[in-house]
C-alpha positions in Angstrom: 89.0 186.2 179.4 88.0 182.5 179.6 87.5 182.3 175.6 91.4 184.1 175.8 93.1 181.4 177.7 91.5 179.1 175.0 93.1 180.4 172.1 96.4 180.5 174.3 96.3 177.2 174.8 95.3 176.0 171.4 98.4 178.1 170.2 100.6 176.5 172.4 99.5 172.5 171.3 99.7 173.7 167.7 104.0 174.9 168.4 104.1 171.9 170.0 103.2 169.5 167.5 105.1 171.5 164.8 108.3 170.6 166.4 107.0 166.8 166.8 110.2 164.9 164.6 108.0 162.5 162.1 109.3 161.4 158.7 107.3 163.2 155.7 107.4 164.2 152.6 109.0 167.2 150.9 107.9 166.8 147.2 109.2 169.4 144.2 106.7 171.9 143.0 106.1 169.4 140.1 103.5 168.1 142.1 101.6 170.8 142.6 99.3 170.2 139.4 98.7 166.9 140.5 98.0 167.8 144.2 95.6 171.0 143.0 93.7 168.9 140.7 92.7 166.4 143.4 91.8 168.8 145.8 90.0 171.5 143.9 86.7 170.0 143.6 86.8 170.5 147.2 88.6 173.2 148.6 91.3 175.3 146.5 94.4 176.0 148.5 96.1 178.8 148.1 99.8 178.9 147.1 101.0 179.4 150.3 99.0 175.7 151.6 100.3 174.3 148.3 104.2 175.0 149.2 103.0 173.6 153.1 101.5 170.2 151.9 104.6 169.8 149.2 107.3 170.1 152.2 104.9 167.7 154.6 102.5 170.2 156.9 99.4 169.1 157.5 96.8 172.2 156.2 93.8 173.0 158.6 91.6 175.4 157.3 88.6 175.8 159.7 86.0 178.9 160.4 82.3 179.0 161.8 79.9 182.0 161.0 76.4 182.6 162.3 73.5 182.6 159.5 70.7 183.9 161.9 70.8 184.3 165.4 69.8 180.7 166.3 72.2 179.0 163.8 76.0 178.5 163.5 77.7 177.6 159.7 80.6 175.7 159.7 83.3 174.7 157.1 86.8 172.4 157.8 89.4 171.4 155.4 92.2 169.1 156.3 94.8 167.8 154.2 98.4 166.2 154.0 100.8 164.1 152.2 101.5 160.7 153.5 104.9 159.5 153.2 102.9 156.1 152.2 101.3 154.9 149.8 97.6 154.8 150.3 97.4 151.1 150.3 100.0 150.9 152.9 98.1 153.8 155.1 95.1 152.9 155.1 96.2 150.0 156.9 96.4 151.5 160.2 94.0 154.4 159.2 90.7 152.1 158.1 91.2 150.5 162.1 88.2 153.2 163.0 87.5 151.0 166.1 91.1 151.7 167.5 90.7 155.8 167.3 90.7 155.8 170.6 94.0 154.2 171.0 95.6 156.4 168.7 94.4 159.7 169.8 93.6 160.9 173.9 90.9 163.0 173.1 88.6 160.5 171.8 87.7 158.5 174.9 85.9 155.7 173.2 85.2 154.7 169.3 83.4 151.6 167.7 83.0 150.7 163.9 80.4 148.3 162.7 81.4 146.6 159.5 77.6 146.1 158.4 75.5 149.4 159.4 79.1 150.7 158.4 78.4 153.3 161.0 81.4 154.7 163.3 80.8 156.7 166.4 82.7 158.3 168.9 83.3 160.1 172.3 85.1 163.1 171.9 86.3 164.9 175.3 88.6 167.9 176.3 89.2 170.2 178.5 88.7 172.8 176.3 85.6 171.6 175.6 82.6 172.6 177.3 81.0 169.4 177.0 81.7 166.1 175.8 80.4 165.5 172.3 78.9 161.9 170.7 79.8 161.9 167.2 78.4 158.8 164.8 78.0 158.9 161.2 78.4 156.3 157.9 81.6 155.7 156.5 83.0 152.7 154.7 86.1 151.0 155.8 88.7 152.9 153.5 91.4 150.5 152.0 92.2 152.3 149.1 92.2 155.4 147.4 88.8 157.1 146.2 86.1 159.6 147.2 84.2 158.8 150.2 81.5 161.2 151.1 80.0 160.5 154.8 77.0 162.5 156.7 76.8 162.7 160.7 73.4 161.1 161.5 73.6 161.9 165.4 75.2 164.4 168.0 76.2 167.7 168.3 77.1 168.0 164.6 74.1 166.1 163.3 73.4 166.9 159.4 76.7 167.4 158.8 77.7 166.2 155.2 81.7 165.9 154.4 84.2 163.7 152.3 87.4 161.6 153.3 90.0 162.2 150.0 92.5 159.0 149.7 94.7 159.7 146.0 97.8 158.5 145.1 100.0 161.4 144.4 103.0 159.6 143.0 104.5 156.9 145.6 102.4 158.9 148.1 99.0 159.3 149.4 97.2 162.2 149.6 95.0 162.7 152.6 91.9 165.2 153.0 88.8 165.7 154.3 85.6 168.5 154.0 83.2 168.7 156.1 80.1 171.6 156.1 77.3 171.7 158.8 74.5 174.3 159.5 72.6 173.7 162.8 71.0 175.6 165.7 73.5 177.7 167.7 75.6 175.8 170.3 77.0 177.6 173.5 80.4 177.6 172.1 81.4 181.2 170.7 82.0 181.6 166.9 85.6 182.2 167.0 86.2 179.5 169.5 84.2 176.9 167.4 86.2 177.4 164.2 89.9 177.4 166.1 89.0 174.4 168.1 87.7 171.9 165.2 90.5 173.7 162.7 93.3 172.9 164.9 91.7 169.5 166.4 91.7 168.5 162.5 95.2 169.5 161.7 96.5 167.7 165.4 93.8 164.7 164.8 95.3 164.5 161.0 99.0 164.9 161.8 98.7 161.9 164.5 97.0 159.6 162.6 99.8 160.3 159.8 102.2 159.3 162.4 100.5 156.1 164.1 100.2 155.0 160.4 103.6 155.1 159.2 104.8 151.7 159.9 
């Protein structure tokens, strides 16, 4: 029943945030090729995604599995279309120390521009415990490929990659992340619906915080 209420609620921010009035794209199909070429190395979206990331929706695709009995799988894919350019963006976005600022569920977040490691506090009430995230990033400035590994937390191991591309006038925005790790105390289903729509929320903010 607990697990339930959950979902409920996640449903619930997810309406929510549709309805959220933010400027955004809405590209022809024309730039579909160019969109799909980007993003199939990493994750191929089905026609349905494609004709949501041409009109402006952010695309969350998020699921966790269990290998063995001690071990949970998971997979995330986020992408959107910034009405930006990735130059102009990436302003805002590469400010990893002011995460916190821009979104309530991360209570604290520091960047150091040498180790070029960026960690975080993540906490919710949906969570069941507060989770310490740090991994290695770069400071992203312009478009590229930027593959990144969790070194610490509850997600240590994890291996992903940030996608910055100019599409057009526009910037493309993604991210894949894969992890395999012993079993937490958070259920399957409620694993992969909390860090798929987290991603597509976290994503959709940070689109909006970035626009000017």
């Amino acid at each position: 029943m607990r697990y339930r209420k959950i979902l409920g609620v996640l449903g619930i921010i997810v309406c929510v945030g549709a309805f959220a009035q933010t400027p955004r794209v809405n590209l022809s199909p024309a730039f579909s090729k160019s969109v799909l070429l980007e993003l199939k190395p990493f994750f191929a979206p089905s026609e349905g995604q494609m004709e949501d990331l041409l009109k402006g929706d952010v695309v969350s695709v998020g699921f966790v599995r269990s290998p063995t009995n001690k071990e949970q799988q998971m997979m995330l894919f986020i992408s959107g279309i910034h009405p930006r350019n990735c130059t102009r963006a990436m302003r805002k976005l590469s400010l990893y120390e002011n995460y916190s600022s821009y979104m309530d569920f991360i209570k604290t977040s520091r960047y150091n521009d040498q180790t070029q490691k960026f960690s975080f506090n993540v906490d919710h009430p949906l969570l069941p415990f507060p989770m310490i995230v740090g991994f290695k990033i770069p400071r992203i400035t312009k478009e590229g490929h930027y593959p990144f590994t969790f070194e610490d937390g509850f997600l240590k191991d994890l291996k992903g990659t940030v996608i910055v591309k100019e599409v057009g006038k526009f910037c493309l925005l993604g991210l894949k992340a894969d992890w395999r790790g012993p079993e937490s105390r958070i259920p399957n289903i409620v694993f992969g619906t909390f860090v798929e729509t987290v991603g597509k929320i976290g994503l959709e903010h940070l689109m909006r915080v970035s626009l000017f």
